[in-house]
C-alpha positions as CSV (number, residue, x, y, z in Angstrom):
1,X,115.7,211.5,37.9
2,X,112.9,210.1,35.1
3,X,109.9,208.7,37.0
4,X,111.2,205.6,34.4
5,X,114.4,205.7,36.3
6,X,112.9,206.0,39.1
7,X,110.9,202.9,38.4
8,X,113.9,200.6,37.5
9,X,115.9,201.4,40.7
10,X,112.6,200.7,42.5
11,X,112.9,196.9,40.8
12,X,116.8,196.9,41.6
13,X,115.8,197.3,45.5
14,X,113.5,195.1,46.0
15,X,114.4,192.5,44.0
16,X,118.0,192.8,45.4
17,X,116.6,192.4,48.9
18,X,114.0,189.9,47.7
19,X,117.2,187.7,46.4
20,X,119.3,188.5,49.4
21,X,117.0,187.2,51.9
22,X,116.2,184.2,49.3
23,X,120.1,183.6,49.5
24,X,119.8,183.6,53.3
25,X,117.3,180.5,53.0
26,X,119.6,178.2,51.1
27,X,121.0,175.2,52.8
28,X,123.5,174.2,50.2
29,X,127.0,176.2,50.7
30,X,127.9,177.1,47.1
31,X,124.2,177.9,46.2
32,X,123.8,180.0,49.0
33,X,127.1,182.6,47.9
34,X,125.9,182.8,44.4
35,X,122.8,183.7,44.8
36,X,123.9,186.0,47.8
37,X,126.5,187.4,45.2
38,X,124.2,188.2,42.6
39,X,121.5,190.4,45.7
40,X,125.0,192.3,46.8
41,X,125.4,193.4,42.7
42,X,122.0,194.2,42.5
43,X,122.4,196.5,45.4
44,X,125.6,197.7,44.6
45,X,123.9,199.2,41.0
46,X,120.9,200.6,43.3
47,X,122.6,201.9,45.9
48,X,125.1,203.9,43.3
49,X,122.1,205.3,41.5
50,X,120.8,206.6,44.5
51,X,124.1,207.8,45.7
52,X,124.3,206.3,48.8
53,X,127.9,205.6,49.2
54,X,128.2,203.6,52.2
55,X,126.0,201.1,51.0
56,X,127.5,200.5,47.8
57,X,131.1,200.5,50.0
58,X,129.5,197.5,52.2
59,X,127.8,195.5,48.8
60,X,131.0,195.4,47.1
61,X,133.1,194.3,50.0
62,X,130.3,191.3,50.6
63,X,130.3,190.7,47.0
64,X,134.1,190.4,47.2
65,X,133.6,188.3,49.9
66,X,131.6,186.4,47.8
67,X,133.4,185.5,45.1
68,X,136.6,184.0,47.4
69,X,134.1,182.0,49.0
70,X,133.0,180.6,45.7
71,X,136.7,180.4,44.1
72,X,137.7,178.5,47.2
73,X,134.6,176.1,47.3
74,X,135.1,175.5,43.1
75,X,138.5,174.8,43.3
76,X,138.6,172.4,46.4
77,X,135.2,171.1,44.4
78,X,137.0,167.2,43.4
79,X,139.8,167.4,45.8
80,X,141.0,164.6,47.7
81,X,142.4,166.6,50.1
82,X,139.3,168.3,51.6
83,X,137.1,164.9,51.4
84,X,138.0,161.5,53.0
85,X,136.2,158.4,52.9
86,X,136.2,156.0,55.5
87,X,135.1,152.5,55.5
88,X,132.8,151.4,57.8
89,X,131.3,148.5,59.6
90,X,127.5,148.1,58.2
91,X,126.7,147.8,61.6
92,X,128.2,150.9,62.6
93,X,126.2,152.9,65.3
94,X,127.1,156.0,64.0
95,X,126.4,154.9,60.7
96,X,122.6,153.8,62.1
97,X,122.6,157.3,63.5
98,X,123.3,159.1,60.2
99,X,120.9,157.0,58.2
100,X,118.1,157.8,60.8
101,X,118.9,161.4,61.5
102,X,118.9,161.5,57.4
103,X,116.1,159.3,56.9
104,X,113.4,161.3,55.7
105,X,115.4,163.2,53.4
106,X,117.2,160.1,52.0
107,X,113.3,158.6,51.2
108,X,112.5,161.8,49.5
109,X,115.1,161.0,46.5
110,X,115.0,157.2,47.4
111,X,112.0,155.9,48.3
112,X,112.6,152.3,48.5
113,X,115.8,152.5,50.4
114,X,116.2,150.0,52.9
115,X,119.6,148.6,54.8
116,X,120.4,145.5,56.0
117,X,122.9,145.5,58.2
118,X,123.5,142.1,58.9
119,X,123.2,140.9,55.0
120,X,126.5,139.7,53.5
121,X,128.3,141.6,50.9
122,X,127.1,144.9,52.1
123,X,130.1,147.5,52.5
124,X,129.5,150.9,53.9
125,X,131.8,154.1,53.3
126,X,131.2,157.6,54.9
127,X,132.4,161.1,53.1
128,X,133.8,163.0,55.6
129,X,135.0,166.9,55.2
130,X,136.6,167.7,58.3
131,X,134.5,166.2,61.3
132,X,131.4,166.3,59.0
133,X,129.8,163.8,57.4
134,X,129.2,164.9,53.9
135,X,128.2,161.7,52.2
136,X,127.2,158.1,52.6
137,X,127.6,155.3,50.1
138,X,126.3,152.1,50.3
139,X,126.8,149.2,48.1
140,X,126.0,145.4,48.3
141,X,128.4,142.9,46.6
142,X,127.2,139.8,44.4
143,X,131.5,138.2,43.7
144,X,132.4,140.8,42.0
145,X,130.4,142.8,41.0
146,X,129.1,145.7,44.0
147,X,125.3,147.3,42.9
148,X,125.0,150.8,44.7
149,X,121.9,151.0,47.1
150,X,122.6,154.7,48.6
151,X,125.0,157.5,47.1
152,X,123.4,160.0,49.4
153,X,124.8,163.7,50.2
154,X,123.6,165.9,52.7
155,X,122.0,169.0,51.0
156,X,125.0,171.1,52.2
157,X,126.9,169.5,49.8
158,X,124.2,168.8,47.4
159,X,126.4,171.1,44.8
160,X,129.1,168.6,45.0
161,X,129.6,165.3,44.5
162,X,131.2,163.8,47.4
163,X,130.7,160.2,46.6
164,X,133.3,160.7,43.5
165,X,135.6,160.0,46.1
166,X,134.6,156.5,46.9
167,X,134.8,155.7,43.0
168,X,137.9,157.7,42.5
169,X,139.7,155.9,44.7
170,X,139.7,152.2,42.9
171,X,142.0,150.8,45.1
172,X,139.2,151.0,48.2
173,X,136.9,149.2,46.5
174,X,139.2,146.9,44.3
175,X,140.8,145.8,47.9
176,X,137.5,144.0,48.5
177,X,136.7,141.7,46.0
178,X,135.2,144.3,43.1
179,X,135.7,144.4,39.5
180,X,132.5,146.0,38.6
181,X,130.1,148.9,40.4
182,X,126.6,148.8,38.7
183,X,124.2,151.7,39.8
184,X,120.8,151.6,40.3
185,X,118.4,152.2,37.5
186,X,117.4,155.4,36.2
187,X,119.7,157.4,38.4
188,X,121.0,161.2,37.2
189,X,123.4,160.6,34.6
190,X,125.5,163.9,34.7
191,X,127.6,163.0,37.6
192,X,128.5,159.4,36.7
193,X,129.3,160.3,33.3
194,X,132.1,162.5,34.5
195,X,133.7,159.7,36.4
196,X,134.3,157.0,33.8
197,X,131.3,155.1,34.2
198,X,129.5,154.1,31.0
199,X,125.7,153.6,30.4
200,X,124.2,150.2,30.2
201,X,120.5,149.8,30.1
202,X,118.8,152.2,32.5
203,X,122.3,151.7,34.8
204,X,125.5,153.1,34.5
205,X,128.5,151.0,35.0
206,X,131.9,151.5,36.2
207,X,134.7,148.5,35.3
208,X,137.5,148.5,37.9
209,X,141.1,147.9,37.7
210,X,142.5,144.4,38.8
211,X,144.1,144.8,42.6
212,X,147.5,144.7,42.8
């Protein structure tokens, strides 16, 4: 072996353990098995050059691993099934809880957040997968039309889009009262977009269906 080759494998190594441990720092689910995917090739390719077989065995069984992980996330990605949102009393204690546990992080992308509880025409809905609490969408109703204060996801999740749910599902918010969901301004585009609201100003807008 070249000193060259010697050089590259040398890079393979360490940055495959450099990205491995990276992987190992990730809170967000789907993040965390890609980037742990990509340290097990790595390794796989500098373990083979070096011929050390049990190593490259273990690498590709954990990037098999791997990649189910990430099909299964991908696929259950906008389904119904694995989210469910609940409605809840603004007042809710466990609501309270979650928005104080949350708090700082919830300033970080929303600095002026604030909730009144006790305001009318404010309607709170939880994202739940499983027992956990994936998501939390606030929104405050003027007749009809509801203005989003929070659409906050906990940075597990942060890959998804959890609060899809609560738009998806007209019906939930067409039951109280709104035609018309405005959010606030200058709020990431990509995932509204997706879900049939439509830009106005420096809002996007979704139009609901009449109720039944």
């Amino acid at each position: 072996m070249t000193w060259l080759e010697d050089f590259w494998l040398d890079i393979l190594g360490w940055g495959g353990s450099a990205l491995l441990v990276y992987s190992l720092l990730q809170s967000r689910v789907l993040r965390f098995r890609v980037l742990n995917l990509a340290a097990c090739v790595l390794l796989v390719v500098f373990n083979a050059g070096l011929a050390v077989w049990p190593m490259v065995g273990m690498n590709i069984v954990l990037s098999a691993i791997n990649v189910w992980f990430i099909v299964k996330l991908l696929r259950k990605r906008h389904d119904e099934a694995a989210f469910e949102v609940l409605q809840v009393r603004p007042d809710a204690e466990y609501l309270r809880h979650v928005l104080r546990v949350r708090g700082d992080d919830i300033l970080t992308f929303q600095p002026d957040f604030t909730w009144d509880a006790e305001a009318a025409g404010q309607f709170a809905h939880l994202v739940q997968r499983g027992d956990e609490t994936v998501g939390v969408v606030l929104l405050h109703a003027d007749g009809d039309t509801a203005r989003v204060l929070l659409d906050y996801v906990t940075p597990r999740y942060r890959d998804f889009s959890p609060g899809e749910f609560v738009w998806r599902k007209s019906g939930l918010l067409t039951g109280l009262g709104i035609r018309r969901v405005v959010t606030p301004p200058r709020m990431v585009g990509a995932y509204y977009d997706n879900l049939g609201f439509r830009r106005e100003g420096e809002s996007f807008v979704l139009d609901l269906p009449s109720a039944a």
